[in-house]
C-alpha positions as CSV (number, residue, x, y, z in Angstrom):
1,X,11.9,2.6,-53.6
2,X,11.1,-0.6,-51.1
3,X,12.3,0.3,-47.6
4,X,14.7,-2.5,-46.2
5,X,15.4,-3.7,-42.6
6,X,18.0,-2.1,-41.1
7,X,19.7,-1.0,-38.1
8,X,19.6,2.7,-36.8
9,X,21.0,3.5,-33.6
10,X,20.0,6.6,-31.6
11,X,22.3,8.1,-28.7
12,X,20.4,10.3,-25.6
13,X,21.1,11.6,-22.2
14,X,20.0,12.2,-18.8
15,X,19.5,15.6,-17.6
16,X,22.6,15.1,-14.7
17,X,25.1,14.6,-18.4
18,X,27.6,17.4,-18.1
19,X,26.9,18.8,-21.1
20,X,23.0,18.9,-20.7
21,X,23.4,20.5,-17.0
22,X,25.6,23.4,-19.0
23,X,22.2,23.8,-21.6
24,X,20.0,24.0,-18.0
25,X,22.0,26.4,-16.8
26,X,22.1,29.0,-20.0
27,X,18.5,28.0,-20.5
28,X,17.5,28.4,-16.9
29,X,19.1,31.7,-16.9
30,X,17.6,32.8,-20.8
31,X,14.3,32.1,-18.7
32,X,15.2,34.7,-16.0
33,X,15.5,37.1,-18.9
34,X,12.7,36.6,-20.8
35,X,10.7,36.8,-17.3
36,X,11.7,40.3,-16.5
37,X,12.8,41.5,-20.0
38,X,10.7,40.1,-23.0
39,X,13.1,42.3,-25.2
40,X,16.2,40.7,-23.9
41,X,18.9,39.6,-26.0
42,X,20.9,36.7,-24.6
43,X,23.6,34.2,-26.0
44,X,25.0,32.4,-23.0
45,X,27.8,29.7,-22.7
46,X,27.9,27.7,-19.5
47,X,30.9,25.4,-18.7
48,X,31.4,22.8,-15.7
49,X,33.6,21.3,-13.9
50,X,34.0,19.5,-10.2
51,X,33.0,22.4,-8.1
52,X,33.1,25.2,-10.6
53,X,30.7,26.8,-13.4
54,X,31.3,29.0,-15.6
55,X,29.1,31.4,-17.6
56,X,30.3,33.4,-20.5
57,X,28.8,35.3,-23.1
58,X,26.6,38.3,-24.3
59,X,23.4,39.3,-22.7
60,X,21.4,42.9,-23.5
61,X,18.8,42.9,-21.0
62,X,17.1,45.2,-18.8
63,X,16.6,42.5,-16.5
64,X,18.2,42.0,-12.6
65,X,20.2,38.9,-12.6
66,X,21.3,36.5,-9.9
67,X,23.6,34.5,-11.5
68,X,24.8,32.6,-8.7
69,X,21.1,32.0,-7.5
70,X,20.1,30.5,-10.6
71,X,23.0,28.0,-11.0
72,X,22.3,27.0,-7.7
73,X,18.6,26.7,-8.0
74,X,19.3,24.8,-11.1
75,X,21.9,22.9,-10.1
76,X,20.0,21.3,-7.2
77,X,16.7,20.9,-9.2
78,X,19.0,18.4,-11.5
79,X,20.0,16.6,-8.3
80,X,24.0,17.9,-7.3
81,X,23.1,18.8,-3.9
82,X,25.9,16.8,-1.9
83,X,29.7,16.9,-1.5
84,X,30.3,13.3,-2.2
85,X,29.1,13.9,-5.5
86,X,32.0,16.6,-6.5
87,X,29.6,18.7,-7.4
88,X,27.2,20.7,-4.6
89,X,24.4,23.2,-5.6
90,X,25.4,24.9,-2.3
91,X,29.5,25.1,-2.7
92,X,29.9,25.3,-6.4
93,X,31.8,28.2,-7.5
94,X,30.4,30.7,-10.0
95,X,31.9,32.5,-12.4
96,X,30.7,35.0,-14.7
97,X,32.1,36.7,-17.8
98,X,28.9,38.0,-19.4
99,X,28.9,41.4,-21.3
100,X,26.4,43.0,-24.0
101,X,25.7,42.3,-26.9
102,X,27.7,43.7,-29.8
103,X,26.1,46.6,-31.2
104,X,26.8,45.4,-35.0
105,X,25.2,41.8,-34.3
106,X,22.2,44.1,-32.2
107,X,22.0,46.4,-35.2
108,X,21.1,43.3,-37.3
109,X,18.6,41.2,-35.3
110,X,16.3,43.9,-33.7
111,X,13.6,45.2,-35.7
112,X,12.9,48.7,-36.2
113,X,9.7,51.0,-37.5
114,X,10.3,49.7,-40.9
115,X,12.5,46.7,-40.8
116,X,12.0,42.8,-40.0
117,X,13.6,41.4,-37.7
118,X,16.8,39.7,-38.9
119,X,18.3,36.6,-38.5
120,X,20.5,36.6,-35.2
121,X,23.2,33.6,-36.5
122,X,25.5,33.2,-39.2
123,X,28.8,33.6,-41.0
124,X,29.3,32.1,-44.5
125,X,26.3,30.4,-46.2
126,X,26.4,28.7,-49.7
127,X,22.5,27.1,-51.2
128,X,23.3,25.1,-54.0
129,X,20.2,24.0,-56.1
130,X,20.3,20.1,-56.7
131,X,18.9,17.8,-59.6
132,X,19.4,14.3,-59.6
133,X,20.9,14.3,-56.2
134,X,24.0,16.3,-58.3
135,X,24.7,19.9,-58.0
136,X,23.0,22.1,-60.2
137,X,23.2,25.8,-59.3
138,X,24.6,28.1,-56.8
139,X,21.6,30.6,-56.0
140,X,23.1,32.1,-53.3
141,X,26.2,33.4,-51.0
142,X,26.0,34.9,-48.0
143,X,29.2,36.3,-46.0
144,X,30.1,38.2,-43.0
145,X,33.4,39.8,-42.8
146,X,35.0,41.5,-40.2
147,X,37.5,44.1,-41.2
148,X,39.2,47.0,-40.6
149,X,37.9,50.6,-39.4
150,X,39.3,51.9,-42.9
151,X,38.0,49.6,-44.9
152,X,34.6,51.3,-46.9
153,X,31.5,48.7,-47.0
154,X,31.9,49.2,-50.5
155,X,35.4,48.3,-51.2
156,X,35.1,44.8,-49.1
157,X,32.2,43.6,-51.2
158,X,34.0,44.6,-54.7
159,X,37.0,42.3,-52.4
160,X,35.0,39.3,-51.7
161,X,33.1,39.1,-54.4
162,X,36.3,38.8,-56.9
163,X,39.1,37.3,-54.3
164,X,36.6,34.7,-52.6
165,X,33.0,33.9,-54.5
166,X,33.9,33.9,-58.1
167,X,37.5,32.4,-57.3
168,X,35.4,29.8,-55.4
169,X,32.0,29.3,-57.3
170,X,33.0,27.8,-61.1
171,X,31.4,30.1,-64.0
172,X,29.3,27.2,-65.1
173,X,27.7,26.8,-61.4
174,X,26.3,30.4,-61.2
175,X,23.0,30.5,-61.3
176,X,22.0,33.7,-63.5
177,X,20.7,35.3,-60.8
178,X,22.8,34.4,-57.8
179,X,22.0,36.2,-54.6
180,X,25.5,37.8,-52.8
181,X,24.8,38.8,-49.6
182,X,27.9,40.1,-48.3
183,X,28.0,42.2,-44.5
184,X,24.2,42.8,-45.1
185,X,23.8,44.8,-42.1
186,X,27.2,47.0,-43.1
187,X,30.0,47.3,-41.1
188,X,31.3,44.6,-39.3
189,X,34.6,45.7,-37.2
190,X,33.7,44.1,-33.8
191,X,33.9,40.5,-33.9
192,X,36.5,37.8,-32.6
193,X,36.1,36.3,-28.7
194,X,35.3,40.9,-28.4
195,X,32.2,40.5,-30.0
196,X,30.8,36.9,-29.4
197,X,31.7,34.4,-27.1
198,X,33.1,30.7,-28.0
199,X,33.2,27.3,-26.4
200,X,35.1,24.2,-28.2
201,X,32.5,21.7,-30.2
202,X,29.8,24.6,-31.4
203,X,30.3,24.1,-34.6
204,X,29.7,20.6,-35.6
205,X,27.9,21.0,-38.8
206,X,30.5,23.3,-40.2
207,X,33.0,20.5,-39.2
208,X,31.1,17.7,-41.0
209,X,28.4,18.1,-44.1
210,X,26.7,21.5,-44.3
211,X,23.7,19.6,-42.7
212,X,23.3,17.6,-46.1
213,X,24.6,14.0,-43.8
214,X,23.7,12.9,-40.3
215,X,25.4,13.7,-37.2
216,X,26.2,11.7,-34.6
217,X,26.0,15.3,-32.4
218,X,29.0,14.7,-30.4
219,X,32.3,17.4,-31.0
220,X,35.9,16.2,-32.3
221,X,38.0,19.0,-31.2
222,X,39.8,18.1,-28.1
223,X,39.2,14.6,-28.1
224,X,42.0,12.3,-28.5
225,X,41.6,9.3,-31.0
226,X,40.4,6.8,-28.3
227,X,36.8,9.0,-28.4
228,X,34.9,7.5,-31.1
229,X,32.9,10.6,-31.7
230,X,36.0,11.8,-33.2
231,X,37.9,8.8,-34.8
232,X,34.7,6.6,-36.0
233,X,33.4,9.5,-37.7
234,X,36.6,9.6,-39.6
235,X,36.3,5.9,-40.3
236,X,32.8,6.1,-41.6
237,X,33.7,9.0,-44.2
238,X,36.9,6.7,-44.7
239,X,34.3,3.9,-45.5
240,X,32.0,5.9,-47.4
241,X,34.4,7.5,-49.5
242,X,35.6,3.8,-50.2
243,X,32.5,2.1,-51.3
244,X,31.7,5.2,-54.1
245,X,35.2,4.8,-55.3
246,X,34.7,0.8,-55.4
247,X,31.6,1.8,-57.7
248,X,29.0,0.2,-55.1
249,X,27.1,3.0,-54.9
250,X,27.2,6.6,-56.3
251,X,26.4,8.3,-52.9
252,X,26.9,6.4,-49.4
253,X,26.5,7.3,-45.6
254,X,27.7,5.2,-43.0
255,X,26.6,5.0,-39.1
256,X,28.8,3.4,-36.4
257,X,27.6,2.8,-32.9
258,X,29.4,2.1,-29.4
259,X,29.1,0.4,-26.3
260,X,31.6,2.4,-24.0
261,X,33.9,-0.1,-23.4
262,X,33.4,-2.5,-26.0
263,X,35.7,-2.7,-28.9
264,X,32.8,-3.9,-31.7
265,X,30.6,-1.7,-32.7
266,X,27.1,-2.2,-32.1
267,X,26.0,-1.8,-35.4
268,X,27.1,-1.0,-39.0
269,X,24.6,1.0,-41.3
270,X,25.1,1.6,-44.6
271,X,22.9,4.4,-46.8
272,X,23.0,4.4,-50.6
273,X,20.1,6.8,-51.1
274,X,19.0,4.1,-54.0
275,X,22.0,4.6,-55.9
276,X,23.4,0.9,-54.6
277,X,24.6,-1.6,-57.7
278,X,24.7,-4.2,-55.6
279,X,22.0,-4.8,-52.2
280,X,22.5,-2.4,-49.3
281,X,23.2,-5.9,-46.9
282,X,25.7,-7.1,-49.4
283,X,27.7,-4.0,-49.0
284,X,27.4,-3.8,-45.0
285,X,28.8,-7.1,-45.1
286,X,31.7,-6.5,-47.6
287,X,32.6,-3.3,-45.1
288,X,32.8,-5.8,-42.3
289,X,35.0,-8.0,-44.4
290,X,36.8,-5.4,-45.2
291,X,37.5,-3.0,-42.7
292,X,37.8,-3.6,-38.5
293,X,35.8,-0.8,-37.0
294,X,37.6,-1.3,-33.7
295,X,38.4,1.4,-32.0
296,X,42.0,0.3,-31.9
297,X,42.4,-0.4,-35.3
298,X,40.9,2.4,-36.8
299,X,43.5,4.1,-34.5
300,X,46.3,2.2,-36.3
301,X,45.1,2.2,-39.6
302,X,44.5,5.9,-40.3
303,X,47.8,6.8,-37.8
304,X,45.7,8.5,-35.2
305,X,48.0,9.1,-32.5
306,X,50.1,12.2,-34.3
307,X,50.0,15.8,-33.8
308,X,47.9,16.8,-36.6
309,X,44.5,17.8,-35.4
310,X,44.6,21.3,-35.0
311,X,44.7,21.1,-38.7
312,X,41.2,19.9,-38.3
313,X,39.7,22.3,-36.8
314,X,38.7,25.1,-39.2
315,X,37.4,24.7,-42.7
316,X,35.9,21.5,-42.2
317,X,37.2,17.8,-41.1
318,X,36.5,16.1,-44.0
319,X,36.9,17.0,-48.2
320,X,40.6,18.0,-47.5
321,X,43.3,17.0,-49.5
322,X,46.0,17.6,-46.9
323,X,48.7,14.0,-46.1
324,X,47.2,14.6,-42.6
325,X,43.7,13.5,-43.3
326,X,44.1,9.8,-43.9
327,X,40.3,9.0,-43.6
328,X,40.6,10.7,-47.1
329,X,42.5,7.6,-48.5
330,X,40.4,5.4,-50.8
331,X,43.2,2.7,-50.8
332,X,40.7,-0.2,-50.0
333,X,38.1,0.5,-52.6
334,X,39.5,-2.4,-54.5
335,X,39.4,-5.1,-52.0
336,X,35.9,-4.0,-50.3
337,X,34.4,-4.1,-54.6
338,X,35.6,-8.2,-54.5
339,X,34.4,-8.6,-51.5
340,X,30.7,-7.5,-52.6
341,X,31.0,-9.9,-55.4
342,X,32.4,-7.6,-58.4
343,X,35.3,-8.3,-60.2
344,X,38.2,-6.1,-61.4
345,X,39.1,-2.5,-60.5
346,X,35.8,0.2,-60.4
């Protein structure tokens, strides 16, 4: 397949970004850790705002820590050493709400005389074998539940295996020998905010594609519709979802990039994997004739500005078929496949 021109845009950040100053932090202190403790196990969450951090999480170390030293060593490394900023290495508050590990995560990530170690991260996990770009097989599900005191190991894995995966996985999708994994490490009772710690926007994989698409790597949840990391990823999947249904292309990905305060994007990609009918240019510019990327109007035309996010933000933004999720629609399929050039309905 020949390689065309084409835009790509790439976003990045300067290590004084709020968010990146938070990953100095948790790093910064992960470091402290590792210096004292080599064993330690650490999975730290660090919020900021004007004058105020905020750690949070689970760390199993034998190390001493100084938390407030090493915000404010960190802090002033990055360059927040004065007042006028709103935000001083030498007046910041800190606040901590670390704790230990839970045991049952511990029990599954640290090695023993005869056992590996294990994976420290995950929850639900589907790997679906694909040919032809189409799904082929499922070869494998893994789950982690957390339940009851009463419940037997036993009885919850006869329960997801008939009330979840084969309710969920069609017969015909099986693979023959399809791995279950369910609570491999056993029991699983502590869990919830007891167990782990959370912060808004972790997530944004399970939010978007599975990793199978691109992400733009900025969070929706809490962001109202003017924040294009929220509502133009809803527009592309809006537009993507539109040029497959015009029968322009069997499989489509869209990217969208900003200028903060400038209404028109920057650029307008579109990816057809070779699976295009028509050129990849033609179809950029029918989606420009088509559809105003505009902040404002995508606003408007997928009715942004209701109470309906929260909606969003479990099982996934997009694939839903709920009235809520507009960027669902496929209502302009029909007038973006004339304006490539083809005629009649796909």
């Amino acid at each position: 397949m020949q390689l065309r021109d084409a835009l790509f845009s790439s976003e990045s950040v300067t290590e004084g970004h709020p968010d990146k100053v938070c990953d100095q932090i948790s790093d910064a202190v992960l470091d402290e850790c590792l210096r004292q403790d080599k064993s330690s196990r650490v999975a730290l969450e660090t919020a900021v705002k004007t004058g105020l951090v905020l750690l949070i999480g689970e760390i199993t170390t034998r190390a001493r820590l100084e938390y407030p030293n090493i915000v404010r060593r960190t802090v002033d490394r990055i360059g927040f050493n004065d007042g006028s900023m709103g935000f001083d290495a030498r007046s910041c508050a800190v606040m901590v709400a670390v704790e230990q590990q839970s045991p049952e995560i511990a029990m599954g990530v640290d090695s023993g005389a005869n056992k590996e170690q294990g994976a420290g991260d995950q929850e639900s996990q589907v790997t679906v074998e694909y040919r032809g770009g189409r799904p082929h097989k499922v070869q494998a599900v893994v789950i982690a539940a957390q339940h009851e005191d009463s419940v037997s190991t036993e009885h919850l894995r006869e329960a997801i295996n008939a009330e979840v995966i084969d309710k969920v996985v069609p017969a015909e999708l099986r693979a023959p020998d399809m791995k279950r994994m369910i609570n491999a490490t056993g029991r699983f009772i502590i869990g919830g905010p007891m167990g782990d710690s959370g912060v808004t926007g972790r997530k944004i994989i399970v939010d978007t594609y599975g990793g199978m698409g691109h992400h733009g790597g900025g969070a929706f949840s809490g962001k109202d519709p003017s924040k294009v990391d929220r509502s133009a990823a809803y527009a592309a999947r809006w537009v993507a979802k539109s040029v497959v249904a015009a029968g322009l292309a069997r499989r489509c990905e869209v990217q969208v990039a900003y200028a903060i305060g400038v209404a028109e994007p920057v650029s307008i990609m579109v990816e057809t994997f070779g699976t295009h009918v028509v050129p990849e240019e033609k179809i950029e510019k029918a989606v420009r004739a088509t559809f105003s990327l505009k902040p404002a109007s995508i606003i408007r035309d997928l009715d942004l500005l209701r109470p309906i996010f929260e909606k969003t933000a479990a099982y996934g933004h997009f694939g839903r078929s709920e009235p809520e999720f507009t960027w669902e629609r496929t209502d302009r399929s029909d007038a973006l496949r004339q304006a490539a050039g083809l005629k009649g309905a796909a």
